[in-house]
mmCIF file as gemmi writes it, N, C-alpha and C atoms, coordinates in Angstrom:
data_model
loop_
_atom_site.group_PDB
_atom_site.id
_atom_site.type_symbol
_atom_site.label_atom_id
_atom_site.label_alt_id
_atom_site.label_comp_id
_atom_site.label_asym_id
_atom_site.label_entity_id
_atom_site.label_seq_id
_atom_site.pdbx_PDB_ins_code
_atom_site.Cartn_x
_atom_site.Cartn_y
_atom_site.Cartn_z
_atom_site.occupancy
_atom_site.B_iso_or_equiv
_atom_site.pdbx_formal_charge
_atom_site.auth_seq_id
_atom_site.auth_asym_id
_atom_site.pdbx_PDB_model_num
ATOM 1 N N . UNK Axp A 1 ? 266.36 -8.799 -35.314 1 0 ? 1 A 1
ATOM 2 C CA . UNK Axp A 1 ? 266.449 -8.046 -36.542 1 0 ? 1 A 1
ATOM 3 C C . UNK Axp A 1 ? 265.395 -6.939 -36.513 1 0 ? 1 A 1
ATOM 4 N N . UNK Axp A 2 ? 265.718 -5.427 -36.651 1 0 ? 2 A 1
ATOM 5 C CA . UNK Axp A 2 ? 264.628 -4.718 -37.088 1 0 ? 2 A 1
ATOM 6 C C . UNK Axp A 2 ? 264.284 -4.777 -38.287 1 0 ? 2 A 1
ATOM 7 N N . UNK Axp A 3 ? 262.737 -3.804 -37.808 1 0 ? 3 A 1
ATOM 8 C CA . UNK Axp A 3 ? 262.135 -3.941 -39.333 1 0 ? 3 A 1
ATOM 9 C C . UNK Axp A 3 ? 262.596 -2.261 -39.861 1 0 ? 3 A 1
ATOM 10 N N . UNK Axp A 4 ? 262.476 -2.301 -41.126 1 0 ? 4 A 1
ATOM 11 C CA . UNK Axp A 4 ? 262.121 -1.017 -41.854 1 0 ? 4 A 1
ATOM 12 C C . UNK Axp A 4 ? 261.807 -0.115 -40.918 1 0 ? 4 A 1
ATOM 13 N N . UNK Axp A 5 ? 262.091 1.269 -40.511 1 0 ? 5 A 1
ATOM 14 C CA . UNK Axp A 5 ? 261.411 2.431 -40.02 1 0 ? 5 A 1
ATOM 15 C C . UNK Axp A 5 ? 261.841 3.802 -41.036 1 0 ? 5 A 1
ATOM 16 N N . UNK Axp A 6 ? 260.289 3.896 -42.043 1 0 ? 6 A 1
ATOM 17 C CA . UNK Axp A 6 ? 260.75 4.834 -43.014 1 0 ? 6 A 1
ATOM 18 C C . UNK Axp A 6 ? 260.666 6.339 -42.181 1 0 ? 6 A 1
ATOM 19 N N . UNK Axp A 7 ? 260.424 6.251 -41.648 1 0 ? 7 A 1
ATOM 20 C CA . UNK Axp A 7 ? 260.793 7.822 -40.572 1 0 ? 7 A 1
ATOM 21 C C . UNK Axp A 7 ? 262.1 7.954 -40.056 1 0 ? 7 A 1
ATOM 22 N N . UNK Axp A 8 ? 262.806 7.249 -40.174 1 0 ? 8 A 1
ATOM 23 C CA . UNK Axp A 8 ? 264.214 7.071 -39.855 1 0 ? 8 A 1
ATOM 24 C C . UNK Axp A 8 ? 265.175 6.784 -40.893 1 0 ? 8 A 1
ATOM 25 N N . UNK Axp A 9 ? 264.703 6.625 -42.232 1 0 ? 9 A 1
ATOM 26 C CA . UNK Axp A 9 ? 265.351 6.498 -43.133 1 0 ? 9 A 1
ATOM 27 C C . UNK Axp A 9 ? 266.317 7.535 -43.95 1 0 ? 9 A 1
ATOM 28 N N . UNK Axp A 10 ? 267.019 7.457 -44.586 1 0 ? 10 A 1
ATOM 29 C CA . UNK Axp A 10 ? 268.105 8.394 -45.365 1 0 ? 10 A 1
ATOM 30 C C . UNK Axp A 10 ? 266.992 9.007 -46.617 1 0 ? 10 A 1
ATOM 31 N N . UNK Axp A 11 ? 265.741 8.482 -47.087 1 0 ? 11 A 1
ATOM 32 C CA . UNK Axp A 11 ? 264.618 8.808 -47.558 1 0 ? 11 A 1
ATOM 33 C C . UNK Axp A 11 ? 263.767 9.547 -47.237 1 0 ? 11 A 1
ATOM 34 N N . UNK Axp A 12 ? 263.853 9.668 -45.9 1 0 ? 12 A 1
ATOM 35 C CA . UNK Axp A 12 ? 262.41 10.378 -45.047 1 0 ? 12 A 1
ATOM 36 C C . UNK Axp A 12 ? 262.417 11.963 -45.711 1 0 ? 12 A 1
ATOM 37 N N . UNK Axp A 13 ? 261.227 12.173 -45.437 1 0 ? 13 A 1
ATOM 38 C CA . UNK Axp A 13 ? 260.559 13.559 -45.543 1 0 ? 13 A 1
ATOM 39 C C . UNK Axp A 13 ? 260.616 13.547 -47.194 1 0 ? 13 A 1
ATOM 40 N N . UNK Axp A 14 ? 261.491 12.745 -47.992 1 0 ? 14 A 1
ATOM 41 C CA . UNK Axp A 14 ? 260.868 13.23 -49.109 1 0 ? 14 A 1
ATOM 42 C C . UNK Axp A 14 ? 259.47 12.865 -50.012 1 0 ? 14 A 1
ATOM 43 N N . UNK Axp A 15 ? 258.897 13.625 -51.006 1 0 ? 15 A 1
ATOM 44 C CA . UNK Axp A 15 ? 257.681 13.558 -51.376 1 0 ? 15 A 1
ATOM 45 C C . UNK Axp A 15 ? 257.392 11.759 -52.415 1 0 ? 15 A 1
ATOM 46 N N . UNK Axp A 16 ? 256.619 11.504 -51.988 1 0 ? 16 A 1
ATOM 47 C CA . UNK Axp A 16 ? 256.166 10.175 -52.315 1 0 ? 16 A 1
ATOM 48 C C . UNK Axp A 16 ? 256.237 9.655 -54.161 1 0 ? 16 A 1
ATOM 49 N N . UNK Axp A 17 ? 255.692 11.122 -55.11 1 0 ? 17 A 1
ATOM 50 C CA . UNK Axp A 17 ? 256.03 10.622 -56.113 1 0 ? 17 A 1
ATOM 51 C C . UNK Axp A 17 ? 257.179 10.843 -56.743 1 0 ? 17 A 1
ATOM 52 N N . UNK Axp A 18 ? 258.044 11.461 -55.918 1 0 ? 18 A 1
ATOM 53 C CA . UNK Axp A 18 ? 259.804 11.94 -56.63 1 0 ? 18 A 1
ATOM 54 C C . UNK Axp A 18 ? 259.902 10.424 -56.178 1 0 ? 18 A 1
ATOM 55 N N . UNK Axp A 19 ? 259.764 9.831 -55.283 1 0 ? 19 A 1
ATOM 56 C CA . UNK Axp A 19 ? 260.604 8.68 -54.732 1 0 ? 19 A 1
ATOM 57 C C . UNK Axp A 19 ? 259.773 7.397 -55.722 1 0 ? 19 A 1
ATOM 58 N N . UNK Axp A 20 ? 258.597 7.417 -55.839 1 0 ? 20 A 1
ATOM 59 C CA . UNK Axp A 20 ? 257.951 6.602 -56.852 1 0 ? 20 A 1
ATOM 60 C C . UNK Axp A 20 ? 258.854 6.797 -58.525 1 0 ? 20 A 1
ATOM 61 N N . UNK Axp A 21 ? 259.33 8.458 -58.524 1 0 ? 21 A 1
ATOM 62 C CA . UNK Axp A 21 ? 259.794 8.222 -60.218 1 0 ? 21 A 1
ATOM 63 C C . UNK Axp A 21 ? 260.98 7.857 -60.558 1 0 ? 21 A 1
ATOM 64 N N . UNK Axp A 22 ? 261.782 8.253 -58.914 1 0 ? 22 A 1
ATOM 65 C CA . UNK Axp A 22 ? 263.326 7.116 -59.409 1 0 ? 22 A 1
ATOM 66 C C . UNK Axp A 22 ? 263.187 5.806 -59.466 1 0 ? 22 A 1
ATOM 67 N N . UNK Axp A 23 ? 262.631 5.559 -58.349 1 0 ? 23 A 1
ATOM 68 C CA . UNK Axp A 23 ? 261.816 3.386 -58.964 1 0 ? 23 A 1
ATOM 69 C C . UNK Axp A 23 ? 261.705 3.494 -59.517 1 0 ? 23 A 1
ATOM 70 N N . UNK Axp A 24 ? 260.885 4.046 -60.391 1 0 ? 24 A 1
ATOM 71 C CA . UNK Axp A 24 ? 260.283 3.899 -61.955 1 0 ? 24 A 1
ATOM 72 C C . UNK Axp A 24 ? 261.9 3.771 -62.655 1 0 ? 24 A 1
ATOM 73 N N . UNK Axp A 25 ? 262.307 4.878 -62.82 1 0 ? 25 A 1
ATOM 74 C CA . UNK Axp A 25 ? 263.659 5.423 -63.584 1 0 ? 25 A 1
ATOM 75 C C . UNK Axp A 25 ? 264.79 4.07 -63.235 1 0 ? 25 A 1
ATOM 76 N N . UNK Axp A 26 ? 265.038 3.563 -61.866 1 0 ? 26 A 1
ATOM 77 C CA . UNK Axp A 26 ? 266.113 2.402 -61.503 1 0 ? 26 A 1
ATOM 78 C C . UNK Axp A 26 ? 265.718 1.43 -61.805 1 0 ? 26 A 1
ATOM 79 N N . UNK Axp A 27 ? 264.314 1.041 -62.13 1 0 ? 27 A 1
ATOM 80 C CA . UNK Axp A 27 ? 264.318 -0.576 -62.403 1 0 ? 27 A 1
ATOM 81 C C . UNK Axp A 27 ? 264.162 -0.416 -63.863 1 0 ? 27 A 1
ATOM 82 N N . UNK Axp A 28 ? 264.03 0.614 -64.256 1 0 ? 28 A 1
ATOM 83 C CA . UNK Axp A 28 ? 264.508 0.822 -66.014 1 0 ? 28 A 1
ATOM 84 C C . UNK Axp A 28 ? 265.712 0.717 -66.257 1 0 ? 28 A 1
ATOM 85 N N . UNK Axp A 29 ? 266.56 1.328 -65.536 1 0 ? 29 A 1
ATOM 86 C CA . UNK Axp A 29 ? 268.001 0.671 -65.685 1 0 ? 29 A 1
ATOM 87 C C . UNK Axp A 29 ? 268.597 -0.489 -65.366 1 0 ? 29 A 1
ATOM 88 N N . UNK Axp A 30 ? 267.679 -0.638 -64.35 1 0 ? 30 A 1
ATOM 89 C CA . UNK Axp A 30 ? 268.464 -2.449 -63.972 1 0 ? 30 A 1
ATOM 90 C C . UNK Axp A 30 ? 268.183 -3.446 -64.936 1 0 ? 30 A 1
ATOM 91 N N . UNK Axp A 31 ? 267.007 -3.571 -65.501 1 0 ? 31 A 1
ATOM 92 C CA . UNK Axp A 31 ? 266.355 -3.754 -66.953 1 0 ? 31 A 1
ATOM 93 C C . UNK Axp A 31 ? 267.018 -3.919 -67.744 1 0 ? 31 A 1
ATOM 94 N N . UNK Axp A 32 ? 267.374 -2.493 -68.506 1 0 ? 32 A 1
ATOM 95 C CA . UNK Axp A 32 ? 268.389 -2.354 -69.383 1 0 ? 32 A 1
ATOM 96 C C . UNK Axp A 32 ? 269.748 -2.905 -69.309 1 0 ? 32 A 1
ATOM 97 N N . UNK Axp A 33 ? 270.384 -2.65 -68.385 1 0 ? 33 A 1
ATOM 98 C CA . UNK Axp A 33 ? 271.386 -3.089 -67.86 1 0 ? 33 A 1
ATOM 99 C C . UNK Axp A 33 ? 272.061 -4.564 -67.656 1 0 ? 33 A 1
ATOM 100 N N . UNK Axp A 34 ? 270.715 -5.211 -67.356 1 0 ? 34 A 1
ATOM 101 C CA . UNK Axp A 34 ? 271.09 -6.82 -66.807 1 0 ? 34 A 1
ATOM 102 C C . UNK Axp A 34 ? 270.514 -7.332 -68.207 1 0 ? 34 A 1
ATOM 103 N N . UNK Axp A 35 ? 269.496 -6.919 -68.777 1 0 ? 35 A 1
ATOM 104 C CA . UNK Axp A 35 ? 269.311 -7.67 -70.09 1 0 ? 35 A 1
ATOM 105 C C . UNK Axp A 35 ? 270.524 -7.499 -71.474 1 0 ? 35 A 1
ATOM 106 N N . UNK Axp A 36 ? 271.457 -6.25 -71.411 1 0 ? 36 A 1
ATOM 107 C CA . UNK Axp A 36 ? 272.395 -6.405 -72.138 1 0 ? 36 A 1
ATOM 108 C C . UNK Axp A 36 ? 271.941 -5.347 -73.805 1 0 ? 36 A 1
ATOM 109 N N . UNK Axp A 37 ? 270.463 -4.659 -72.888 1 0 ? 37 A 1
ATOM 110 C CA . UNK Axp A 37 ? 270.112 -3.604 -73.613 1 0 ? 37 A 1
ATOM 111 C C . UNK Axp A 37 ? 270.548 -2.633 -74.236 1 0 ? 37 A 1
ATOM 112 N N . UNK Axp A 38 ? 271.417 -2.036 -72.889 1 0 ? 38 A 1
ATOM 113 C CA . UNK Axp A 38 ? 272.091 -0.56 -72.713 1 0 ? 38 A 1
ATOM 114 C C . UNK Axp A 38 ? 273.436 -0.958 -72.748 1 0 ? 38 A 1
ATOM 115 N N . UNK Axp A 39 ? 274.33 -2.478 -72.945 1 0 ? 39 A 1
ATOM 116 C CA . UNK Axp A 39 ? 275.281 -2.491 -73.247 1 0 ? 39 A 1
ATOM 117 C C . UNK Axp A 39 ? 276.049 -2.194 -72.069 1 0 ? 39 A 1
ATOM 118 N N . UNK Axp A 40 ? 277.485 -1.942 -71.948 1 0 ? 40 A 1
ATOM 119 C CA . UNK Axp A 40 ? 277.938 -2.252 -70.638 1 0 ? 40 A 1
ATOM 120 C C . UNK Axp A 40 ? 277.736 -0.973 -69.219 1 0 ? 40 A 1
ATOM 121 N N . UNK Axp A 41 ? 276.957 0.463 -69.638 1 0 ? 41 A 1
ATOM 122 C CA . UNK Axp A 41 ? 276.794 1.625 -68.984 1 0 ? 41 A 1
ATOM 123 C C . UNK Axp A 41 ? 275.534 2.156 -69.485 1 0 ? 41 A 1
ATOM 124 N N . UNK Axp A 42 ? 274.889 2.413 -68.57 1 0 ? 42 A 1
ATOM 125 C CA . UNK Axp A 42 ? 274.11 3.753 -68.987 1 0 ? 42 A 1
ATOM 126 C C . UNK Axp A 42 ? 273.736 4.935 -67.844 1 0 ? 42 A 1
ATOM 127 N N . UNK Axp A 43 ? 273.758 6.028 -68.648 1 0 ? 43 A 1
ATOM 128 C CA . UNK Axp A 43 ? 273.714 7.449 -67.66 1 0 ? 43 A 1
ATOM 129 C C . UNK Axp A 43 ? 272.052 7.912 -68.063 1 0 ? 43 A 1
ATOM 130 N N . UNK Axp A 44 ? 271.501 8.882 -66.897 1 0 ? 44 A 1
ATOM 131 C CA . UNK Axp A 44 ? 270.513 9.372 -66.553 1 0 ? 44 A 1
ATOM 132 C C . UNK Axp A 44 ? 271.07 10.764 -66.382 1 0 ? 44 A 1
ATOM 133 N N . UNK Axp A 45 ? 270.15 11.785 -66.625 1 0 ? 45 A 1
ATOM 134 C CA . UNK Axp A 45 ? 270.014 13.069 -65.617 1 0 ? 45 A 1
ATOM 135 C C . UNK Axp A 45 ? 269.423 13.198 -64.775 1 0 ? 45 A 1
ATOM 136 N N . UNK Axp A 46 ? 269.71 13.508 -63.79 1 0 ? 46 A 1
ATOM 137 C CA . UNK Axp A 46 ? 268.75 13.599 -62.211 1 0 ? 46 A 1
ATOM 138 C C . UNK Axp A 46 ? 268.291 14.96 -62.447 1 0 ? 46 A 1
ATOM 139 N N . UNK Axp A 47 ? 266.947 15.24 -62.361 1 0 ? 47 A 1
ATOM 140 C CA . UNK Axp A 47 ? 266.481 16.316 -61.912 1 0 ? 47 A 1
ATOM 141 C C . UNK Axp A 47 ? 266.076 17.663 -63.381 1 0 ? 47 A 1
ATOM 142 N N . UNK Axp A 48 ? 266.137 19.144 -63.302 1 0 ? 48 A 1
ATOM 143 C CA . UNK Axp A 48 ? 266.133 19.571 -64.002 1 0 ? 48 A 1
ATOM 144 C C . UNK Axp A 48 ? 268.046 19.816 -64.911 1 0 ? 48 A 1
ATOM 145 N N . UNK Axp A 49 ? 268.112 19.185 -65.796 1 0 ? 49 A 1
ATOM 146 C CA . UNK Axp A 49 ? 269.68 19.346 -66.325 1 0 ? 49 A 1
ATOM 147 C C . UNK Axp A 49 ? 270.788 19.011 -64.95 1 0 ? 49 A 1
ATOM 148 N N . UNK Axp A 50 ? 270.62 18.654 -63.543 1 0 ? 50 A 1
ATOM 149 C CA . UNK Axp A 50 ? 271.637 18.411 -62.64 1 0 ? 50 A 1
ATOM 150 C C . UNK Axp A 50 ? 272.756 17.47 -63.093 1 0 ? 50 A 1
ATOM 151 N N . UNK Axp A 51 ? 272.895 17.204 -62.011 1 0 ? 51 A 1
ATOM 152 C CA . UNK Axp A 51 ? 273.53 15.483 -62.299 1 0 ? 51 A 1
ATOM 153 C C . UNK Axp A 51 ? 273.435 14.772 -62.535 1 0 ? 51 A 1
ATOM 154 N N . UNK Axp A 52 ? 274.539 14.064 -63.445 1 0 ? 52 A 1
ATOM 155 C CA . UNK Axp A 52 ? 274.22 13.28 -64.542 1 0 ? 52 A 1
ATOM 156 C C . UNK Axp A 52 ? 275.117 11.84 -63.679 1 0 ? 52 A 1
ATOM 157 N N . UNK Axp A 53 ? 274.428 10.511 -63.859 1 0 ? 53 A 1
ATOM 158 C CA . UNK Axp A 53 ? 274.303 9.417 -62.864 1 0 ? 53 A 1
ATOM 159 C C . UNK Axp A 53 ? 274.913 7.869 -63.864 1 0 ? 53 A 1
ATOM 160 N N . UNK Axp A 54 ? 275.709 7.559 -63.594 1 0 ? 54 A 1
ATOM 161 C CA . UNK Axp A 54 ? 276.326 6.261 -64.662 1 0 ? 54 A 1
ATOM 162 C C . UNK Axp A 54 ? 276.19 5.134 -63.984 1 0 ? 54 A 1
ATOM 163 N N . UNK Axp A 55 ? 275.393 4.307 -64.712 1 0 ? 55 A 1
ATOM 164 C CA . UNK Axp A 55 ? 275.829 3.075 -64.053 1 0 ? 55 A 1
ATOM 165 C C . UNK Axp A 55 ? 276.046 1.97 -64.781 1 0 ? 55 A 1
ATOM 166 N N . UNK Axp A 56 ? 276.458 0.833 -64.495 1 0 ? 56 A 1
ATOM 167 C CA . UNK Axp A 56 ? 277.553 -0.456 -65.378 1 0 ? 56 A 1
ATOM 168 C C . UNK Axp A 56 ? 277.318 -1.512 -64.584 1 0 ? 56 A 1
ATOM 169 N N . UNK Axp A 57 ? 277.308 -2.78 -65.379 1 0 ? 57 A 1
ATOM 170 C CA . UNK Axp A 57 ? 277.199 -3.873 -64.562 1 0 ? 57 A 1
ATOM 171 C C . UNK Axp A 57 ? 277.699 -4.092 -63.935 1 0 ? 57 A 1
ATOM 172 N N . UNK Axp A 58 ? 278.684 -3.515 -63.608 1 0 ? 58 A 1
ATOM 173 C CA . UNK Axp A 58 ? 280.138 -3.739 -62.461 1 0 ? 58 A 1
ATOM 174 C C . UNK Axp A 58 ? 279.536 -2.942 -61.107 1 0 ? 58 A 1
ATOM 175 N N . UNK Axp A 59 ? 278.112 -2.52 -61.358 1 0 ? 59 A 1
ATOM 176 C CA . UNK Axp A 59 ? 277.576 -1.975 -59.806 1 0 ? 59 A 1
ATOM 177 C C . UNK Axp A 59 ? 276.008 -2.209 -59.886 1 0 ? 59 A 1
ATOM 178 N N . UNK Axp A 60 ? 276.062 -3.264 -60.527 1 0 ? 60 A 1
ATOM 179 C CA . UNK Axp A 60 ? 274.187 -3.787 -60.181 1 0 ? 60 A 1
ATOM 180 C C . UNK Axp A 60 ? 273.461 -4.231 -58.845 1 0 ? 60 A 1
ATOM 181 N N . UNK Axp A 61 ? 274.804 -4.623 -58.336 1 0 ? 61 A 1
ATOM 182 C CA . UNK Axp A 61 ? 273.945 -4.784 -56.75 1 0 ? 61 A 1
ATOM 183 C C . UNK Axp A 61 ? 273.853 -3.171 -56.657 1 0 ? 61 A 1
ATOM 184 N N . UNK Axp A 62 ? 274.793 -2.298 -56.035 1 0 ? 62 A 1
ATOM 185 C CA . UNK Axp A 62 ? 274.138 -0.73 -55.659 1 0 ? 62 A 1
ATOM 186 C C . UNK Axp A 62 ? 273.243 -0.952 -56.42 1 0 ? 62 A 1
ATOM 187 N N . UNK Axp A 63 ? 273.124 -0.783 -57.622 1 0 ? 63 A 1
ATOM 188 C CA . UNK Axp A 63 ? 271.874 -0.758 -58.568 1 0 ? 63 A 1
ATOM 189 C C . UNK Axp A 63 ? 270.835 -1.191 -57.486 1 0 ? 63 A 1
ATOM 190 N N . UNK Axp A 64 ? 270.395 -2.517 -57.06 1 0 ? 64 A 1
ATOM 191 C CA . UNK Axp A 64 ? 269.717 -3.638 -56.061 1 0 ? 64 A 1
ATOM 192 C C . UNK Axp A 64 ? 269.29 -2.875 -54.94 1 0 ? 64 A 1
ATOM 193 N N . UNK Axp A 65 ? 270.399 -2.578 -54.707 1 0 ? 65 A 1
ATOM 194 C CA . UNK Axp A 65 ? 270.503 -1.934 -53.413 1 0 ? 65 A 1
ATOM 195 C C . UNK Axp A 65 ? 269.263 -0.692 -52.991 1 0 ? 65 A 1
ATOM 196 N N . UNK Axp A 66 ? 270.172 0.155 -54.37 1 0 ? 66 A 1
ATOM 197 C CA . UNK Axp A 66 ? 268.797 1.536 -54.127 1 0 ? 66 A 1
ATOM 198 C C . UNK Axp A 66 ? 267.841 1.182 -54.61 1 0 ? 66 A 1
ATOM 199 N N . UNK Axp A 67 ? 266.915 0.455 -55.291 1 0 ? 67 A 1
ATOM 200 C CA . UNK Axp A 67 ? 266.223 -0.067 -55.557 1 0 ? 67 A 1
ATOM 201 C C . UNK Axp A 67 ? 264.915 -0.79 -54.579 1 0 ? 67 A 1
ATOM 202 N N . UNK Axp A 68 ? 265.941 -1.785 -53.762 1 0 ? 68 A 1
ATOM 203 C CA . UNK Axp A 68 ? 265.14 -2.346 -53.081 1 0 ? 68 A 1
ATOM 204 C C . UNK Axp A 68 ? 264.73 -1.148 -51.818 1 0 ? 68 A 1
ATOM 205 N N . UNK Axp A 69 ? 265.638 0.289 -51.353 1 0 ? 69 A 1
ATOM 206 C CA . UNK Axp A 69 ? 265.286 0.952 -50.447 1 0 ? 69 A 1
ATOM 207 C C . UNK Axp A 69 ? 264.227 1.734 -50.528 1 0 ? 69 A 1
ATOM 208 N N . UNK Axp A 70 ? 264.197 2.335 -51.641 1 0 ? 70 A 1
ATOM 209 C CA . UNK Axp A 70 ? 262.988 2.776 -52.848 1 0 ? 70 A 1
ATOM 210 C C . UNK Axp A 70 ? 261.913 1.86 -51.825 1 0 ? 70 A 1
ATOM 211 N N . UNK Axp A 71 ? 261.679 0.755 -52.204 1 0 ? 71 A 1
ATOM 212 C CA . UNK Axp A 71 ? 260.709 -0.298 -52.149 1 0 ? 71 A 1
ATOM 213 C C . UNK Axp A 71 ? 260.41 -0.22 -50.55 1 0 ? 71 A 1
ATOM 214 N N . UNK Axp A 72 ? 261.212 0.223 -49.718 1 0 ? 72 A 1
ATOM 215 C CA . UNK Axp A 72 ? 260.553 -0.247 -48.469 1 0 ? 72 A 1
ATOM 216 C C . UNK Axp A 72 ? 260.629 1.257 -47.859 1 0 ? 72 A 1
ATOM 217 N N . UNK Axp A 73 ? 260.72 2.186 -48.669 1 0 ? 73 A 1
ATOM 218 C CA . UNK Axp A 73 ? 260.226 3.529 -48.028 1 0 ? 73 A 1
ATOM 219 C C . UNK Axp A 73 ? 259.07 4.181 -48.703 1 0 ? 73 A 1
ATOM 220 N N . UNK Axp A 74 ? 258.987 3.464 -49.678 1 0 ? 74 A 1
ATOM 221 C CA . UNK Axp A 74 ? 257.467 3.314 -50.197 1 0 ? 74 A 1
ATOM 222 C C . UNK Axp A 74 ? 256.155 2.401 -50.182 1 0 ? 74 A 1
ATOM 223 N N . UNK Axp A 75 ? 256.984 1.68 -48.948 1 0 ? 75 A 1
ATOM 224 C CA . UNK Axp A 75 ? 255.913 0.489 -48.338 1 0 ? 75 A 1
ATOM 225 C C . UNK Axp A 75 ? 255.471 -0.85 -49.392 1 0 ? 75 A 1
ATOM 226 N N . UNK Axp A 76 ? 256.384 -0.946 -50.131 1 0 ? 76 A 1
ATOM 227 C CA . UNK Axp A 76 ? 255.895 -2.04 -51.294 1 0 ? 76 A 1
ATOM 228 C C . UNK Axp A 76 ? 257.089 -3.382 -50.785 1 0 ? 76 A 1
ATOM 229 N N . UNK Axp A 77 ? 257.989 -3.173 -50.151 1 0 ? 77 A 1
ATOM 230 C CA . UNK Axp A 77 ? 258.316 -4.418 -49.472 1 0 ? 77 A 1
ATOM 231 C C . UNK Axp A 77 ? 258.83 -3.781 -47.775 1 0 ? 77 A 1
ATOM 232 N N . UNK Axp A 78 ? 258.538 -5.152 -46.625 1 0 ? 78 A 1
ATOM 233 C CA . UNK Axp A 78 ? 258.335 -4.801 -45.469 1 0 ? 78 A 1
ATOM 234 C C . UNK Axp A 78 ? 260.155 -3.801 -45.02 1 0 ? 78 A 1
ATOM 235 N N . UNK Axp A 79 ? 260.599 -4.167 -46.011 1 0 ? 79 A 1
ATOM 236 C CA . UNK Axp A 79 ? 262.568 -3.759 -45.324 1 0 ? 79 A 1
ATOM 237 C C . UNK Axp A 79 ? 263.528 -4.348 -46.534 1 0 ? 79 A 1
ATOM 238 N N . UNK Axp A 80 ? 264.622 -3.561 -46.595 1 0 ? 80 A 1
ATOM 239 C CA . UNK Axp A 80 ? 265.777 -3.973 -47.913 1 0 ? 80 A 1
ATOM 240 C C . UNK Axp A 80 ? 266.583 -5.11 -47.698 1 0 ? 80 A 1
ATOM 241 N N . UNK Axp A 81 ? 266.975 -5.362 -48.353 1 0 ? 81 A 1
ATOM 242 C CA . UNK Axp A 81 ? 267.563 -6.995 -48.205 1 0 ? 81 A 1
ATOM 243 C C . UNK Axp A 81 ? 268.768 -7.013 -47.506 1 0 ? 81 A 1
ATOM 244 N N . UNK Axp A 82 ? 269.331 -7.559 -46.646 1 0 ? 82 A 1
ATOM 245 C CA . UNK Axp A 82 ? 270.402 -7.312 -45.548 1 0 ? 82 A 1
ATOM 246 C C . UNK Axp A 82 ? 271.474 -7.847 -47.436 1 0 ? 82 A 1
ATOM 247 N N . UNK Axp A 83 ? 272.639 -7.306 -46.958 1 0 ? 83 A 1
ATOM 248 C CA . UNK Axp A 83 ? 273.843 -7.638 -47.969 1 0 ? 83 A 1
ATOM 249 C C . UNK Axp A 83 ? 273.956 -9.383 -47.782 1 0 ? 83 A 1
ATOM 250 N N . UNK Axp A 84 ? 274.393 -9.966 -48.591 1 0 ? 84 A 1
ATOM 251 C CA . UNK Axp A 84 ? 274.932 -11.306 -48.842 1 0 ? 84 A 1
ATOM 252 C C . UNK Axp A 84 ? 276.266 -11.68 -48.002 1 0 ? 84 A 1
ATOM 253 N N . UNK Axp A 85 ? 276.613 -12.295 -47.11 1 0 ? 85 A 1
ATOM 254 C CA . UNK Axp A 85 ? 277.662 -12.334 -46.929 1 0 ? 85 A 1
ATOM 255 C C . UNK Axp A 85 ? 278.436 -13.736 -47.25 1 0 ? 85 A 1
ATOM 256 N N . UNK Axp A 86 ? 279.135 -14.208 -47.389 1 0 ? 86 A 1
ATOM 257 C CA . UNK Axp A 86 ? 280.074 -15.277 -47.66 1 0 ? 86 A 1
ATOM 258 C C . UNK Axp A 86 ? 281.012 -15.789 -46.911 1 0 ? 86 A 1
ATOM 259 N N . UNK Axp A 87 ? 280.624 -16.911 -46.571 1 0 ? 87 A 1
ATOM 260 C CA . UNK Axp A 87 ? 281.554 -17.718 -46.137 1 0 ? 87 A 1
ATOM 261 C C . UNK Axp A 87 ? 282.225 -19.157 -46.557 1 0 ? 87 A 1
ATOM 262 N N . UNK Axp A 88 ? 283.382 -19.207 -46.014 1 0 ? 88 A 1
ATOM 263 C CA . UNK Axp A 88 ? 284.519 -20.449 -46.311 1 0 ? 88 A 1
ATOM 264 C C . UNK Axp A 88 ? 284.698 -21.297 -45.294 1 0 ? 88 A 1
């Protein structure tokens, strides 16, 4: 299994506290979201007035997902969590 290489990541080169303020911003939504806060959606604006970003419990893992990548291209966990897989 490799580990994390944030120089190789879909993250790289960008600046440390843009990538610190969407963590900030995604685990506010996952928050909201999984506690039943924000009800079954909530949207963000990315950036100055850009794109505008929805998300619903029906995509909390992505939610997870970018979240946990956040986390290991900012060195706060060693690598993102491989997907779950299932078996019968």
């Amino acid at each position: 299994m490799r580990r994390f290489d944030p120089t190789r990541s879909l993250l790289a080169g960008m600046d440390t506290s843009v990538l610190q303020t969407r963590l900030n911003d995604l685990q506010r939504i996952y928050l909201d979201l999984s506690s039943g806060q924000k009800g079954e959606s909530f949207s963000y604006t990315q950036g100055d007035g850009g794109k505008a970003v929805t998300y619903s419990k029906a995509n909390l893992a992505d939610l997870q997902q970018a979240i946990m990548l956040l986390q290991a291209q900012l060195g706060i966990v060693c690598k993102p969590r491989r997907a779950i897989g299932v078996r019968f």
